[in-house]
C-alpha positions in Angstrom: -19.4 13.2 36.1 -16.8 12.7 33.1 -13.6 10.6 34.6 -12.7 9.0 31.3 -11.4 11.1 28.4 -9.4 10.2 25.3 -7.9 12.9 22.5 -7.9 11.5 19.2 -6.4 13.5 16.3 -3.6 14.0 13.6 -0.1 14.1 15.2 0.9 17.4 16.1 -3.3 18.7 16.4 -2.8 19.2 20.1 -3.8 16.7 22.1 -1.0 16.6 24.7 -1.6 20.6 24.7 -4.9 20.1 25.9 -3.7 17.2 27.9 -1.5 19.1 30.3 -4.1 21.7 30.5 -6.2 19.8 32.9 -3.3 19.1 35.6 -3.9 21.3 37.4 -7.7 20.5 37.9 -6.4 17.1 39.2 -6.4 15.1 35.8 -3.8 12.8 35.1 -2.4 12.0 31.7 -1.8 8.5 30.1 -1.3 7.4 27.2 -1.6 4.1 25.5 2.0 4.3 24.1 3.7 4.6 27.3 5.2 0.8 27.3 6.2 1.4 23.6 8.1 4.3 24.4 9.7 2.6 27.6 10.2 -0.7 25.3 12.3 2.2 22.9 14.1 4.2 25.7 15.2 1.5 26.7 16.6 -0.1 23.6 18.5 3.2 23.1 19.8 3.7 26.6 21.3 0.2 25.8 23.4 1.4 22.8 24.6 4.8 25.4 22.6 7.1 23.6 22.1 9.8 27.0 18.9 10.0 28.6 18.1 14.0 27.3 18.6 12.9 23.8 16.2 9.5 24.5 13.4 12.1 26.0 13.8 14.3 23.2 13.4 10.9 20.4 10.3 10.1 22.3 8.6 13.1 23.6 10.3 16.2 21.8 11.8 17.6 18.5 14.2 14.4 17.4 10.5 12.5 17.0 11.0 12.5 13.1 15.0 12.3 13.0 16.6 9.3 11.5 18.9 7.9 13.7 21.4 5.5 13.5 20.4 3.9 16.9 17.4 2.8 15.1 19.0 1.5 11.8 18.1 5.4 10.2 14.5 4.6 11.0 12.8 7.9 13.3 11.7 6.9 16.5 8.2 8.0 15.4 8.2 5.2 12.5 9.8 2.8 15.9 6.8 4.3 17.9 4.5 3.5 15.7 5.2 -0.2 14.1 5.7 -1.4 17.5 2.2 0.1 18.6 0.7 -1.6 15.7 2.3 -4.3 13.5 4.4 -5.5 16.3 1.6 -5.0 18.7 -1.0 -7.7 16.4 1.9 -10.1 16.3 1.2 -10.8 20.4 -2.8 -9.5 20.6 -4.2 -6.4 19.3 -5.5 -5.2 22.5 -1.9 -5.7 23.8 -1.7 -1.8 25.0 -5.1 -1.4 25.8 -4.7 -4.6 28.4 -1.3 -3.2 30.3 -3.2 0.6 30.2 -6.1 -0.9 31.5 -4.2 -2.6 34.3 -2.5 0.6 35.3 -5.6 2.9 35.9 -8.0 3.3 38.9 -11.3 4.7 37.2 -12.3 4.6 40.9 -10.2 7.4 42.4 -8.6 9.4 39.0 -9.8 11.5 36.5 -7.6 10.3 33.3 -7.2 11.7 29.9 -5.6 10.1 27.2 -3.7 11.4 24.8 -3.5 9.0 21.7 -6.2 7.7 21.2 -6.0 6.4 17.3 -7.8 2.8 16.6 -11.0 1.8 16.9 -10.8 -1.3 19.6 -9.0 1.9 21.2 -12.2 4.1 21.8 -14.6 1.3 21.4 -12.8 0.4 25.3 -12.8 3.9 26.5 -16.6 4.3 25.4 -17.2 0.5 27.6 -15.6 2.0 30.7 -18.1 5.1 30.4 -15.4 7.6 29.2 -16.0 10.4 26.4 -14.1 10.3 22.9 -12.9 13.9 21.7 -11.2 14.7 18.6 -9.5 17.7 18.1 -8.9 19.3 14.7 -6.5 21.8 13.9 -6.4 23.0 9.8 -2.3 22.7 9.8 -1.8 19.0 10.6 -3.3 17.7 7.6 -0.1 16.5 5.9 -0.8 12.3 4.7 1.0 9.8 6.6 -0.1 6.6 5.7 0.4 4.6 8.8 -2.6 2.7 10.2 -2.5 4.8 13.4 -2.8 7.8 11.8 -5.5 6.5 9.1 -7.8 4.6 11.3 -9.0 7.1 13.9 -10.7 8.9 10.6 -13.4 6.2 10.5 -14.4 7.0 14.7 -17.0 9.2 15.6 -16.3 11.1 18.0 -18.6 12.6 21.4 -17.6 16.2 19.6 -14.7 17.8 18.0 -12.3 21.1 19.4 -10.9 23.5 17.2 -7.2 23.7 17.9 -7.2 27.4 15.8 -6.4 29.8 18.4 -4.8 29.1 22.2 -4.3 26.1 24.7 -7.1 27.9 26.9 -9.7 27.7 23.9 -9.4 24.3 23.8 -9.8 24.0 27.2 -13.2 26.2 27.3 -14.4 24.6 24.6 -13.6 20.6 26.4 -15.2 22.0 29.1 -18.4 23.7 27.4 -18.8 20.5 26.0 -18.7 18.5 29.3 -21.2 21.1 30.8 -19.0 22.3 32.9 -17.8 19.5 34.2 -14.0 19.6 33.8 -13.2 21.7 37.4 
């Protein structure tokens, strides 16, 4: 039985779509950015900008905003250069260490939902767990940032089409697992 999961795929191809998908089968979502985006909300609850608009820098529309509370940087470029270039300045599997520590593979079934570097999967695939990517035809605009660049060199267990509804990707993650998801 599949316990491990992690999504890898271009922002915006639908890997926290598929991710909340499996809720209600009893799957919990993590995600290896979860300390970055605390270390961010709470830089910017600091400076009084209101919780709503914090959520919405790191989990909604205001992703790719410049904002002033991040010297006109968006929190995405934040996200992401603390993920990674601040990230190797400590250890590289700095996330991967503190995500590790926060998981029972014991008693949960975990997905996660950002997968995106090598030393990334290569841990998932050493605790038993299943690499997906998913692949949807409009998210292939270039950013050049290692995490979005790197995950093109992993091979994944198998790839999901994102071209049609939440619930295809869900039959077709489950297909895939042999049934295994429920």
């Amino acid at each position: 039985m599949t316990n491990l999961i992690a999504l890898l795929g271009q922002k915006g191809s639908g890997k926290t779509t598929l991710s909340k998908q499996l809720i209600p089968y009893g799957w919990q979502i993590t995600s290896f950015a979860t300390p970055i985006k605390h270390m961010i909300g709470t830089l910017l609850l600091d400076q009084g900008v209101k919780g709503i608009e914090v959520s919405k820098m790191l989990y909604g529309d205001l992703k790719e905003t410049p904002t002033p509370f991040l010297n006109y940087k968006t929190p995405r470029h934040a996200m992401q250069t603390l993920g990674s270039e601040w990230r190797d300045l400590i250890h590289r599997d700095l996330w991967l260490d503190i995500w590790e520590r926060s998981i029972n593979l014991k008693t949960e079934k975990i997905i996660i939902d950002d997968a995106r570097f090598i030393h990334e999967t290569n841990r998932i695939l050493s605790l038993g767990g299943k690499i997906i990517k998913i692949s949807r035809l409009s998210t292939h605009s270039f950013d050049p940032h290692p995490s979005e660049i790197e995950q093109n060199q992993i091979t994944p267990d198998f790839v999901i089409y994102n071209d049609t509804t939440p619930e295809n990707m869900l039959s077709q993650l489950n297909k895939h697992l042999n049934g295994e998801l429920f």
